[in-house]
SEVEX-825047 format. One line per 5 residues: number of its first residue (from 1); for each residue x, y, z of N, C-alpha, C. Coordinates in Angstrom, 3 decimals, padded with zeros to 6 digits. Example, Ala and Ser with C-alpha at 12.3 -4.5 7.8 and 13.67 -1.06 7.14 Angstrom:
1	013.190,-005.690,007.800,012.300,-004.500,007.800,013.200,-003.300,007.800  012.850,-002.250,007.080,013.670,-001.060,007.140,012.900,000.030,007.870
***
This chain:
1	-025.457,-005.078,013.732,-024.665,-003.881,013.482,-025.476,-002.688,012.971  -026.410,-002.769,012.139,-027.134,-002.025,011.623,-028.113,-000.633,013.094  -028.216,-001.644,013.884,-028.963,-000.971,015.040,-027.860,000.100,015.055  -026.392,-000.325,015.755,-025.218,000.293,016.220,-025.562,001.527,015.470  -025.163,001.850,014.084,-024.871,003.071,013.574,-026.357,004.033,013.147
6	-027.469,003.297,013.457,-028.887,003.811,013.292,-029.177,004.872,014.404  -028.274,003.972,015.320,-028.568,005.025,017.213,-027.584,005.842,017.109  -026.424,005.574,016.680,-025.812,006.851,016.568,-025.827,007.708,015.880  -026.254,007.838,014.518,-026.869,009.150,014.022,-028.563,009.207,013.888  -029.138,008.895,014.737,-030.465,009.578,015.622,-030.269,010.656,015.778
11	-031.384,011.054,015.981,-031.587,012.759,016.158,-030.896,013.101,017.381  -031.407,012.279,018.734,-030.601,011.878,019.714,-029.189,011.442,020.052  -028.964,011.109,018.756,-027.590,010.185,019.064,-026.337,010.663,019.055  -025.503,010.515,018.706,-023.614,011.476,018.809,-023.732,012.554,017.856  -023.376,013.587,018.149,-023.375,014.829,017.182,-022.026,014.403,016.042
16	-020.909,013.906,016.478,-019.914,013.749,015.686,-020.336,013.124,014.479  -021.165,011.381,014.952,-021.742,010.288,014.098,-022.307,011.458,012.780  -023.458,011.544,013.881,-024.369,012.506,012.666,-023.891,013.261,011.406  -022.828,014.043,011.872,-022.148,015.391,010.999,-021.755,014.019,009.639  -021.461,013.097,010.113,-020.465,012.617,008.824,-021.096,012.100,007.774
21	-019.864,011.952,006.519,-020.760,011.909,004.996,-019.693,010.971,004.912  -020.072,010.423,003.468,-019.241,009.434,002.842,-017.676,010.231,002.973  -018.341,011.307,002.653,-016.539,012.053,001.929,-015.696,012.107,003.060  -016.611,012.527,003.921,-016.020,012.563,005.408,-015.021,011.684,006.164  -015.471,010.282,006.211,-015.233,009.192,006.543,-014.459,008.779,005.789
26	-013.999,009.077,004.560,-013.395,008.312,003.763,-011.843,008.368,004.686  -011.196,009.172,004.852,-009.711,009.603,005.446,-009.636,008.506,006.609  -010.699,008.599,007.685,-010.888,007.698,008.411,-010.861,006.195,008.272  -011.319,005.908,007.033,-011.212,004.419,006.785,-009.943,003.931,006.220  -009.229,005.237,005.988,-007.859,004.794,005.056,-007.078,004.434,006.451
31	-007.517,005.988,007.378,-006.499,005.216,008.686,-006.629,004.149,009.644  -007.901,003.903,009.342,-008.371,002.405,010.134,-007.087,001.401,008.942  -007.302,001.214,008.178,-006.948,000.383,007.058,-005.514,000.296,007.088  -004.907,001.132,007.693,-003.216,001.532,007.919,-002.833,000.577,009.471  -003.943,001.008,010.232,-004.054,000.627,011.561,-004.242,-000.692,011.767
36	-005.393,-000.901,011.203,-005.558,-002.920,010.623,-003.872,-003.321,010.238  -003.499,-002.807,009.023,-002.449,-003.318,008.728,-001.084,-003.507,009.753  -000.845,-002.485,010.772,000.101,-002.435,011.382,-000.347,-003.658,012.694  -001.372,-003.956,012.805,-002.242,-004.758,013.790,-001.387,-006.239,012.913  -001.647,-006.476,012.078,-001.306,-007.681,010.923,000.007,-007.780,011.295
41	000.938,-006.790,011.211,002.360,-006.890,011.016,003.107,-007.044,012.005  002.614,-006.850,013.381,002.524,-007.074,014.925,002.740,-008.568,015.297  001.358,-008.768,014.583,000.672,-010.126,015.427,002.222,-011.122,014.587  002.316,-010.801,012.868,003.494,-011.603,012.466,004.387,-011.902,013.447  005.388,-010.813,013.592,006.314,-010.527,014.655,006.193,-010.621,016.361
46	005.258,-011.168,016.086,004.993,-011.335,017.991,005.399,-012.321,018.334  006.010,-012.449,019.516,006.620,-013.416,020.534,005.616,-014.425,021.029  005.877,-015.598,021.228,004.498,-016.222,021.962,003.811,-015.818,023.389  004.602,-015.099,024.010,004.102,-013.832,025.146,003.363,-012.911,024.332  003.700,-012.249,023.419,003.037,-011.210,023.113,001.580,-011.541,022.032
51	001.643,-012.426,021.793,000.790,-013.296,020.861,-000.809,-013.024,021.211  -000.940,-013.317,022.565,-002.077,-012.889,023.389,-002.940,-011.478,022.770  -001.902,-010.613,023.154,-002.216,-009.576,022.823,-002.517,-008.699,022.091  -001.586,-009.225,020.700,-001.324,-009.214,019.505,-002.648,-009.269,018.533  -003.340,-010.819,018.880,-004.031,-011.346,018.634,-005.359,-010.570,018.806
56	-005.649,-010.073,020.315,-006.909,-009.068,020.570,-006.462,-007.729,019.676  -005.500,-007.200,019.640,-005.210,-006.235,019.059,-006.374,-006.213,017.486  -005.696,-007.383,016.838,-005.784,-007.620,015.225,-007.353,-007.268,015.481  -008.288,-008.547,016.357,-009.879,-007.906,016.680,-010.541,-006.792,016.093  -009.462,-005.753,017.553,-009.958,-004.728,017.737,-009.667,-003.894,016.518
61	-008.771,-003.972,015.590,-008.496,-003.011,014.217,-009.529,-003.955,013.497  -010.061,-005.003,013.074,-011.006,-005.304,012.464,-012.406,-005.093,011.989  -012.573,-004.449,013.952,-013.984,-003.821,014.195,-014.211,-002.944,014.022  -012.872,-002.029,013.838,-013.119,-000.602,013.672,-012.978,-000.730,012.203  -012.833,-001.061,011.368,-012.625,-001.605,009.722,-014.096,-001.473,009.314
66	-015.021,-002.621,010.082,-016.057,-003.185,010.040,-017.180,-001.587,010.276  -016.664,-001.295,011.409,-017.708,000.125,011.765,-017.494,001.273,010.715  -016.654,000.991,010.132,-016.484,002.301,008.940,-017.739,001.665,007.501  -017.616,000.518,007.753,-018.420,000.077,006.514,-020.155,000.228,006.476  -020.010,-000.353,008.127,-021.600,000.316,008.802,-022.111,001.882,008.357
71	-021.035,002.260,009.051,-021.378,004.194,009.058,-021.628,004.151,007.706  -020.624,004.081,006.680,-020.895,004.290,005.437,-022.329,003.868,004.987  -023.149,002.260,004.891,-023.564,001.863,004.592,-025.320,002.134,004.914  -025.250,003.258,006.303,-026.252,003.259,007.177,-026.707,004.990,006.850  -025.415,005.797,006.308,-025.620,007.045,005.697,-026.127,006.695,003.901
76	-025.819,005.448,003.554,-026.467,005.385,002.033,-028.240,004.657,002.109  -028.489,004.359,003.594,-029.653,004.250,003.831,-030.310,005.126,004.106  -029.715,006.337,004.461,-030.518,007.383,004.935,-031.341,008.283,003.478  -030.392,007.993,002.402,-030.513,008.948,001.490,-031.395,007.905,000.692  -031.801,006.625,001.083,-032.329,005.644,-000.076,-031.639,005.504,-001.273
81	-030.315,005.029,-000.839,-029.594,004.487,-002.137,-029.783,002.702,-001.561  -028.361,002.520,-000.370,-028.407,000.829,-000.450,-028.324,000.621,001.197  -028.489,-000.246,001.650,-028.513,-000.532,003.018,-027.138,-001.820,003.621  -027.090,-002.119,004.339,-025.739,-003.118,004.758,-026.528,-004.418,003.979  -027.596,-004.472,003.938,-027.734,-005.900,003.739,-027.468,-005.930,002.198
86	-028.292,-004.743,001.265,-027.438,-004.870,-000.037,-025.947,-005.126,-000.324  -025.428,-004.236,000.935,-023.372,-004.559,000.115,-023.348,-005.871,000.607  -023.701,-006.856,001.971,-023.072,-008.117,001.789,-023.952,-008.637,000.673  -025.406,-008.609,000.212,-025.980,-009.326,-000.766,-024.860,-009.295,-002.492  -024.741,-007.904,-002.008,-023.821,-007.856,-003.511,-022.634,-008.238,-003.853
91	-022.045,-008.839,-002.429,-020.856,-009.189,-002.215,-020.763,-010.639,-002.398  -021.369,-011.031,-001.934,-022.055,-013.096,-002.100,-021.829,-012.897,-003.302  -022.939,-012.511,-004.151,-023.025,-012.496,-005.589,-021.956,-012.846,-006.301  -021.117,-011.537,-005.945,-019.717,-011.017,-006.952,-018.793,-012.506,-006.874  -018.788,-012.986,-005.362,-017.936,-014.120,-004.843,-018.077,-015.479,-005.469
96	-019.916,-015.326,-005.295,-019.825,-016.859,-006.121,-019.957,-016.804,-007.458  -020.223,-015.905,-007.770,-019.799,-015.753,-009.549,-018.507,-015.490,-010.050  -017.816,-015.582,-009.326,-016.374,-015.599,-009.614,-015.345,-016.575,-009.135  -016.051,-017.989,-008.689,-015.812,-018.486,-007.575,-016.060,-020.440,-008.614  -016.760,-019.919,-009.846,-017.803,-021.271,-010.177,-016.805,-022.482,-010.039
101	-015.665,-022.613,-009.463,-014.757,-023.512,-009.330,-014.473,-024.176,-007.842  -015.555,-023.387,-006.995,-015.900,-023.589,-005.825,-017.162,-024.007,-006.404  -018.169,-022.561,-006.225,-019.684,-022.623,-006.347,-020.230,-023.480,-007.506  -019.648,-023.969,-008.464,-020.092,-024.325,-009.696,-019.519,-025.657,-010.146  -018.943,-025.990,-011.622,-019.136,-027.108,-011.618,-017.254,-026.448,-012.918
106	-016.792,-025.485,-012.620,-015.205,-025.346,-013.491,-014.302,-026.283,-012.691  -013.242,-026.212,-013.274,-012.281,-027.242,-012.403,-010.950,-026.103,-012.930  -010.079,-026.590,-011.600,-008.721,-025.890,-011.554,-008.173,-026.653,-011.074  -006.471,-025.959,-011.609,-005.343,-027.063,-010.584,-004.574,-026.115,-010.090  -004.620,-025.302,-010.506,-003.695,-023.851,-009.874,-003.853,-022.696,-009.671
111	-002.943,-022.049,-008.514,-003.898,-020.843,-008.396,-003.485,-019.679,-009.548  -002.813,-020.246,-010.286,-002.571,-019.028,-012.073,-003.702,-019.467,-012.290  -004.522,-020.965,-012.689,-005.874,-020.877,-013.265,-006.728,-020.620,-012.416  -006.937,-020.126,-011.074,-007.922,-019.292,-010.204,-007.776,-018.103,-010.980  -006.529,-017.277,-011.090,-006.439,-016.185,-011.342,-006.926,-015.876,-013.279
116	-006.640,-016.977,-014.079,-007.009,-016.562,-015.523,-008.845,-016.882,-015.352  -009.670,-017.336,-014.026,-010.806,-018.012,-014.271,-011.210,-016.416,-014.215  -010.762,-015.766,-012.954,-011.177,-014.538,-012.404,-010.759,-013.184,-013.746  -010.283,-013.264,-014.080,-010.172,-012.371,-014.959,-010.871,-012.282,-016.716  -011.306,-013.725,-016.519,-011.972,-014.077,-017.888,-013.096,-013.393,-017.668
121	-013.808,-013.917,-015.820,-015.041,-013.614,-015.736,-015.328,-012.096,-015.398  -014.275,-011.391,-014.740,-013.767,-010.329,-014.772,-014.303,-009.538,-016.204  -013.443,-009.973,-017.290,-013.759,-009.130,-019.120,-015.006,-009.914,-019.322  -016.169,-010.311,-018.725,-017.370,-011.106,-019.412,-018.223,-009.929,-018.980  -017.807,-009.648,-017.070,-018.899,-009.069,-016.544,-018.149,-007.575,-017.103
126	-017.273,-007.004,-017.864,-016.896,-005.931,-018.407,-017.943,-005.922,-019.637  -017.939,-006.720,-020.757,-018.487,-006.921,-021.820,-020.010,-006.874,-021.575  -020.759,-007.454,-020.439,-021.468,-006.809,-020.394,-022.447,-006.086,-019.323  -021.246,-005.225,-019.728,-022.144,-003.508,-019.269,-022.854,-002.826,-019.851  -024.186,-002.378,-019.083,-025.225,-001.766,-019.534,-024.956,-000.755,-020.259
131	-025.998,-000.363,-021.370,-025.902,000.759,-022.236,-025.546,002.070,-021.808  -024.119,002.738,-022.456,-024.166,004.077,-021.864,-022.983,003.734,-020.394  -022.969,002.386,-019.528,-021.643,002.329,-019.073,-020.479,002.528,-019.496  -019.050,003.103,-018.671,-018.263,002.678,-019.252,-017.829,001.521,-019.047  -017.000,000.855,-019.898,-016.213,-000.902,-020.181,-015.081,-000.394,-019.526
136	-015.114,-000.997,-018.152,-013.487,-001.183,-017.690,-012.583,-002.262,-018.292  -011.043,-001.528,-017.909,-010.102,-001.850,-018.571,-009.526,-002.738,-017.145  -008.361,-003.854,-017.530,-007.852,-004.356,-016.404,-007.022,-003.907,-015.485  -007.163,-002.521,-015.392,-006.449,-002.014,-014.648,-007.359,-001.047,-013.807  -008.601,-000.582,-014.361,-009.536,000.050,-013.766,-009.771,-000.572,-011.891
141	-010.333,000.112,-011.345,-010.726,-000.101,-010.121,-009.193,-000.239,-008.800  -008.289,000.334,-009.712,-007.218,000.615,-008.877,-007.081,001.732,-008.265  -007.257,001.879,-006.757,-007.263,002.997,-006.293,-006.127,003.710,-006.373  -006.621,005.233,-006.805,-005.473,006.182,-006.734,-004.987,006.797,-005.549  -006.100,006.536,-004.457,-005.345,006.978,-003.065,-004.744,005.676,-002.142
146	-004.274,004.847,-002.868,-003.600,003.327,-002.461,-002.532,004.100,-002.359  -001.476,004.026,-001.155,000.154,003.935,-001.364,001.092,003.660,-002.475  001.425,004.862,-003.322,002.051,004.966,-004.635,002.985,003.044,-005.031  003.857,002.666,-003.979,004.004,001.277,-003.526,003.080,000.039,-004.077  002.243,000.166,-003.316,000.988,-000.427,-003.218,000.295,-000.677,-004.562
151	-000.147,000.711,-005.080,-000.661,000.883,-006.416,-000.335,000.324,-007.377  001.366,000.411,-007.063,002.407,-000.093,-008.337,002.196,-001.383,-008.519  002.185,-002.573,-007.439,002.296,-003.836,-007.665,000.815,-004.293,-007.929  -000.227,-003.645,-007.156,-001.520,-003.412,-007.791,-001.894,-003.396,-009.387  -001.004,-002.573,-010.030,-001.290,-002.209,-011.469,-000.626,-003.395,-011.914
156	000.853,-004.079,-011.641,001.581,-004.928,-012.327,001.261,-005.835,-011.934  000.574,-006.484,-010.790,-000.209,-007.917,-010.975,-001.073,-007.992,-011.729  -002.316,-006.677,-012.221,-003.143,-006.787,-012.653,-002.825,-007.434,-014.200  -001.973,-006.257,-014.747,-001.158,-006.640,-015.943,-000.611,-007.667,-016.362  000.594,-008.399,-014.985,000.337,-009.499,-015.727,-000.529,-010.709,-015.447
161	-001.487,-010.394,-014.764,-002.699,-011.217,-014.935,-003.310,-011.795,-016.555  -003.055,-010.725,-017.310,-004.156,-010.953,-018.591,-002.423,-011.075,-019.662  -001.347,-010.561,-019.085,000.127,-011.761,-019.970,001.446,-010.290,-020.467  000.778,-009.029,-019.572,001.818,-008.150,-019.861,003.116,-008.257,-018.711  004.254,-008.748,-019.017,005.049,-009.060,-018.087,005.977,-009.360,-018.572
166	007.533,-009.428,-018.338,008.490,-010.086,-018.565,008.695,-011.388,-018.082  008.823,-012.493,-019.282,008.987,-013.571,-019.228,010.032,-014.076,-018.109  011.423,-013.370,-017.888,012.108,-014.005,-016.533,012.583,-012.603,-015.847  013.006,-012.947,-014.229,013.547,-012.161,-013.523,014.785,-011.068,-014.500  015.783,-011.893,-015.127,016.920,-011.414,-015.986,016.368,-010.002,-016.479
171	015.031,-009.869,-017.163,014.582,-008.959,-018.130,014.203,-007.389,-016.973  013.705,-008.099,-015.672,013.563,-006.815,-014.863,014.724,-006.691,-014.610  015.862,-007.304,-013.940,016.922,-006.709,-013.864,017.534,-005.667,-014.777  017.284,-006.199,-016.479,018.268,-005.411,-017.056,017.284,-003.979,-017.454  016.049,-004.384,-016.786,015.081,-002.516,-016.942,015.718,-001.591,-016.189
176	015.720,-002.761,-014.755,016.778,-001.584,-013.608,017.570,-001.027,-014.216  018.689,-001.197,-014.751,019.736,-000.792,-015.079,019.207,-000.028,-016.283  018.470,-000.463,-017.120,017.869,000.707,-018.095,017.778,001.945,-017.553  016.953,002.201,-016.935,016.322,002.933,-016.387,017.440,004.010,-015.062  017.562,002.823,-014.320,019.018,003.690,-013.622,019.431,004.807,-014.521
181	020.404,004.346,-016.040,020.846,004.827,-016.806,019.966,006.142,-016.940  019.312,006.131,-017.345,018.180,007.091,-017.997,018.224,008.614,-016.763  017.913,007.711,-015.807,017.433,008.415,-013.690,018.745,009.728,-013.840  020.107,008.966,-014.361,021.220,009.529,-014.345,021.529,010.308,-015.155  021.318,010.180,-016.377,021.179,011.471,-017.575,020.167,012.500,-017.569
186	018.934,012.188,-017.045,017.732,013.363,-016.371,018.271,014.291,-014.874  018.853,013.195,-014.283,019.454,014.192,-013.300,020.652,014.947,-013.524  021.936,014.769,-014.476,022.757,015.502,-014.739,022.222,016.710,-015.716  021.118,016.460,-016.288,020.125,017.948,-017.353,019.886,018.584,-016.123  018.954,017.967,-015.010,018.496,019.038,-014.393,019.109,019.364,-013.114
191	020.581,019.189,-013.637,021.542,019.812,-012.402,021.578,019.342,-010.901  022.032,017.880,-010.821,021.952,017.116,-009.998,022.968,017.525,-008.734  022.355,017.447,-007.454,023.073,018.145,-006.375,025.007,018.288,-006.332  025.119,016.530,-006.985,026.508,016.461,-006.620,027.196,016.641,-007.773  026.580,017.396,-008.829,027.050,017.483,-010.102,026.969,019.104,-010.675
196	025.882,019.350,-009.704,025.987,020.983,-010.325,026.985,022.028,-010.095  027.057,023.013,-010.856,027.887,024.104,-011.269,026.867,025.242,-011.077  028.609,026.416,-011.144,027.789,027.553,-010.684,026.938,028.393,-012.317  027.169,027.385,-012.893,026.418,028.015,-013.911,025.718,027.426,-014.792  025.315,026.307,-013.981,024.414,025.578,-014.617,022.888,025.629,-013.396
201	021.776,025.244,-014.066,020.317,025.758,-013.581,019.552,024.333,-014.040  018.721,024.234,-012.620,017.814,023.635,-012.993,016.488,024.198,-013.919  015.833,023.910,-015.049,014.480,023.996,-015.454,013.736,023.258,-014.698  012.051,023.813,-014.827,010.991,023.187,-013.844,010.939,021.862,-015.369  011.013,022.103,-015.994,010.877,020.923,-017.285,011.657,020.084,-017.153
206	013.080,020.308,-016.971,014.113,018.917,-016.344,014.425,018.571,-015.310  013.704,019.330,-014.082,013.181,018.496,-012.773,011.542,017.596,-012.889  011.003,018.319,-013.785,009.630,016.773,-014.190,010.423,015.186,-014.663  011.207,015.909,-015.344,011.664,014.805,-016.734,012.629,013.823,-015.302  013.236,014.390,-014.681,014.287,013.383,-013.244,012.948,012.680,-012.867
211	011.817,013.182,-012.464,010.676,012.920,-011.419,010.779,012.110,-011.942  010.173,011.751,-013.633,009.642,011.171,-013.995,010.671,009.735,-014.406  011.923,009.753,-014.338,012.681,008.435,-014.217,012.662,007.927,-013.225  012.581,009.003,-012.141,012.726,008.219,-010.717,011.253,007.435,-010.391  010.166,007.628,-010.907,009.270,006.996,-010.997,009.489,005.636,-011.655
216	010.083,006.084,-012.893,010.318,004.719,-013.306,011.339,003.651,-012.961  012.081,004.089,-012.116,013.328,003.337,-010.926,012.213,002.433,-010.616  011.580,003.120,-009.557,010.643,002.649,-008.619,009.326,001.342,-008.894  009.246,001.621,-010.018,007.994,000.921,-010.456,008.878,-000.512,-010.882  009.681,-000.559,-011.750,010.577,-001.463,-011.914,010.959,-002.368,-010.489
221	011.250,-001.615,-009.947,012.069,-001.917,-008.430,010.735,-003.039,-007.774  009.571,-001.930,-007.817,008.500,-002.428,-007.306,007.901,-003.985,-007.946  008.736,-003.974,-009.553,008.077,-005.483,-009.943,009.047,-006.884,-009.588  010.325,-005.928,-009.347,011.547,-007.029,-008.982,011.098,-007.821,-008.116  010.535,-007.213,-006.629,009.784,-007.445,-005.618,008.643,-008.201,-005.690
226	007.767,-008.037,-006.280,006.909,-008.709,-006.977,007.205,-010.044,-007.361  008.028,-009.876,-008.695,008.328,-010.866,-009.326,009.216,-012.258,-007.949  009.967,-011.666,-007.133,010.841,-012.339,-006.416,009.781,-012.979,-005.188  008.722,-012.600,-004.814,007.734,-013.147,-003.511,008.238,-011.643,-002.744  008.457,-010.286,-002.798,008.310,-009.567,-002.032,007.517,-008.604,-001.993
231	006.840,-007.940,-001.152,006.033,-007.158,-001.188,006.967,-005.271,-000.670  006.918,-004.650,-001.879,007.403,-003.194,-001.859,007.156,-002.251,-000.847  006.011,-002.741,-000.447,005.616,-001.451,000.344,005.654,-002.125,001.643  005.467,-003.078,002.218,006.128,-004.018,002.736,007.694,-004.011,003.549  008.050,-003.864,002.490,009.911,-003.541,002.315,010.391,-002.318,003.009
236	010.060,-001.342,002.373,010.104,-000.203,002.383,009.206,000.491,003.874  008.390,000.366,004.283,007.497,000.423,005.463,008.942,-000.373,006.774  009.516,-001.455,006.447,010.131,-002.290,007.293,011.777,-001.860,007.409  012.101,-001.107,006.458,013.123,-000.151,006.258,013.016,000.925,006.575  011.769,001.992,006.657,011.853,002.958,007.649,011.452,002.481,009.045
241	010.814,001.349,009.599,011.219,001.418,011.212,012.434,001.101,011.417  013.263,000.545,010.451,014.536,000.349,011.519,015.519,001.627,011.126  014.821,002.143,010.004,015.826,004.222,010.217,015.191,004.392,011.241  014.082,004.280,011.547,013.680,004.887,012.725,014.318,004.693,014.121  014.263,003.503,014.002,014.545,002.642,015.404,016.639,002.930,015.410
246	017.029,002.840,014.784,018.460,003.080,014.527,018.915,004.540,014.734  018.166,005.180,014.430,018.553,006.973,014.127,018.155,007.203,015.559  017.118,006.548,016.288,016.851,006.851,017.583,017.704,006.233,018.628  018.697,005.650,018.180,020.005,004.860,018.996,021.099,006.116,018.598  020.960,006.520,017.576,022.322,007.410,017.262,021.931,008.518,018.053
251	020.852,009.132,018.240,020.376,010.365,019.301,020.709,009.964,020.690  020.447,008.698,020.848,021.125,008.246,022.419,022.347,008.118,022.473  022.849,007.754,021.756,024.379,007.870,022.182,024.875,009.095,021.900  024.731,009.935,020.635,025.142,011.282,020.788,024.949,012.136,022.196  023.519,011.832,022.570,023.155,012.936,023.939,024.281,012.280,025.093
256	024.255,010.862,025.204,025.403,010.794,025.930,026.622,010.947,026.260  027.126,011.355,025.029,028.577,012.138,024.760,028.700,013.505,024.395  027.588,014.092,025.114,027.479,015.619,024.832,027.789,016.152,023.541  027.113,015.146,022.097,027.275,015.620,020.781,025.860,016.227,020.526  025.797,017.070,019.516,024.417,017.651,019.216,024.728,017.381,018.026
261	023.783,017.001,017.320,023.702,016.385,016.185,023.718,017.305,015.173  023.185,018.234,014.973,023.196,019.646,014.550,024.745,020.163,013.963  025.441,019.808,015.129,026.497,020.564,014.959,028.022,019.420,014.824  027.333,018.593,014.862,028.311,017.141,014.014,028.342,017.120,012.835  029.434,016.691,012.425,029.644,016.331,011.149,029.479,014.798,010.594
266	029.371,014.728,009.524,028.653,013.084,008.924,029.378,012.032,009.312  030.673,012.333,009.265,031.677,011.216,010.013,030.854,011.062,010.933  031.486,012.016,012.339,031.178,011.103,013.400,029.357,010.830,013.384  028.606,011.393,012.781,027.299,010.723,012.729,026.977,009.472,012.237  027.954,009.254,011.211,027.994,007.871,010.653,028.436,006.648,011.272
271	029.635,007.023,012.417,029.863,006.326,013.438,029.120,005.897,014.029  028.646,006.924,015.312,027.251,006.195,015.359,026.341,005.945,015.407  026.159,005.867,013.793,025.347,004.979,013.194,025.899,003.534,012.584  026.950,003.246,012.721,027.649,002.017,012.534,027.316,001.111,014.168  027.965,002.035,014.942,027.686,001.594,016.242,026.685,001.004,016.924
276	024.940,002.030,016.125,024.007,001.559,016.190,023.790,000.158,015.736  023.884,000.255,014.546,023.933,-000.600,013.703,024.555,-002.031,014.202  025.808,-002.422,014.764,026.197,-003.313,015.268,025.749,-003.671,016.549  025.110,-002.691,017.495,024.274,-003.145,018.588,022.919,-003.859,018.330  022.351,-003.745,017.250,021.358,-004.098,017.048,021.324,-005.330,016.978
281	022.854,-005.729,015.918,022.890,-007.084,014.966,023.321,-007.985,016.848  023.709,-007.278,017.333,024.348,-008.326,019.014,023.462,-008.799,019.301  022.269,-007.536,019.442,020.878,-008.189,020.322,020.524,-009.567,019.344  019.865,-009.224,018.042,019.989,-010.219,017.369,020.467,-011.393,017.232  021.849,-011.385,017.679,022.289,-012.567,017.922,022.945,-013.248,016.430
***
């Protein structure tokens, strides 16, 4: 692989290759990484006809995964920082030192004690960091350009990795409803659509303060999921294709009854969208 991205930013080689920097590439690898994923979520859902295909698909988003790591890795050679063979060397490393229950001689019976082995060794290799590092925290190394979703269950596995968590499902439930509560008194301050008056005003201070419950809806929501075996973003990703896929049945049948959607009212839009809705569940079966 190393050849691959050496010839392409040659003096000779692709003008595009060349131009790019880490910073550059970065956007690119997020959408490879989106693209991988939708490749994943395919191959799940594939038919044993489509399986074939599915299958080369997943490949081909892999390689392009793989070529972002090259490019990257082959522009930090250029500048004499690290080369591909350093990140897999450093990668072995990290694996079997975190691993001594494979590589070594620890013993486990579960994967909670995989996860307390990894996090012990995790705060060891925190503790010691060189002079003048900073000491990450267990939540550090969470990306902030991860899917707000994503991030969330990111931060709350991490958490309760090391024992911050509610002891049973019951306790997130009754946050929901905390919090609901809360979502609902921030939005009636800052003059909530179906509640406002002609003489009442939103502040930019009590539209933060709504933001900021509805954040906390969400994050909650996001551990229910969690806590239950579901994945949020997951969920939510699988709930807008079928608005998608549904809202694009209600445009077909509207155009067929010479409705413009525009100029309908929610009733009959809601129709059909019921309509949709029950064609779907037929195919289904």
């Amino acid at each position: 692989m190393p050849w691959l991205s050496a010839r392409l930013r040659a003096p000779d080689g692709c003008p595009w290759d060349r131009e790019q920097t880490h910073a550059s590439l970065a956007k690119h690898l997020i959408e490879e990484a989106w693209e991988l994923h939708d490749a994943i979520a395919a191959l799940e859902s594939a038919s044993e006809a489509e399986r074939p295909r599915a299958t080369a698909d997943l490949a081909e988003e892999l390689g392009d995964v793989l070529l972002q790591v090259v490019l990257h890795s082959q522009i930090a050679q250029e500048r004499g920082d690290f080369d591909l063979a350093d990140v897999q060397d450093g990668l072995v490393r990290k694996i079997v030192r975190r691993h001594p229950h494979v590589f070594g001689d620890a013993s486990v019976a579960t994967t909670r004690d995989v996860q307390r082995n990894w996090e012990a060794i995790k705060a060891g290799e925190r503790a010691a960091a060189g002079e003048g590092e900073k000491v990450k925290g267990a939540l550090d190394g969470v990306s902030r350009g991860l899917p707000a979703l994503s991030a969330s269950r990111e931060l709350q596995d991490r958490a309760s990795a090391v024992g911050y968590d509610w002891p049973t499902l019951d306790g997130v439930r009754a946050k929901i409803s905390e919090e609901l509560a809360e979502l609902d008194e921030a939005l009636a301050e800052a003059g909530h659509p179906d509640q406002i008056t002609s003489t009442q005003a939103s502040s930019a201070a009590a539209l933060a303060h709504a933001q900021e419950e509805l954040g906390d809806v969400l994050a909650v929501i996001v551990n229910l999921g969690r806590r239950s075996g579901i994945d949020a973003e997951a969920a939510l990703r699988g709930a807008n294709d079928k608005f998608r896929r549904r809202f694009g049945e209600v445009e077909r049948r509207a155009a067929s009854r010479g409705i413009v959607l525009k100029d309908a009212d929610f009733t009959t839009l809601d129709a059909l969208w019921d309509e949709a809705k029950a064609a779907e569940r037929e195919v289904k079966g």
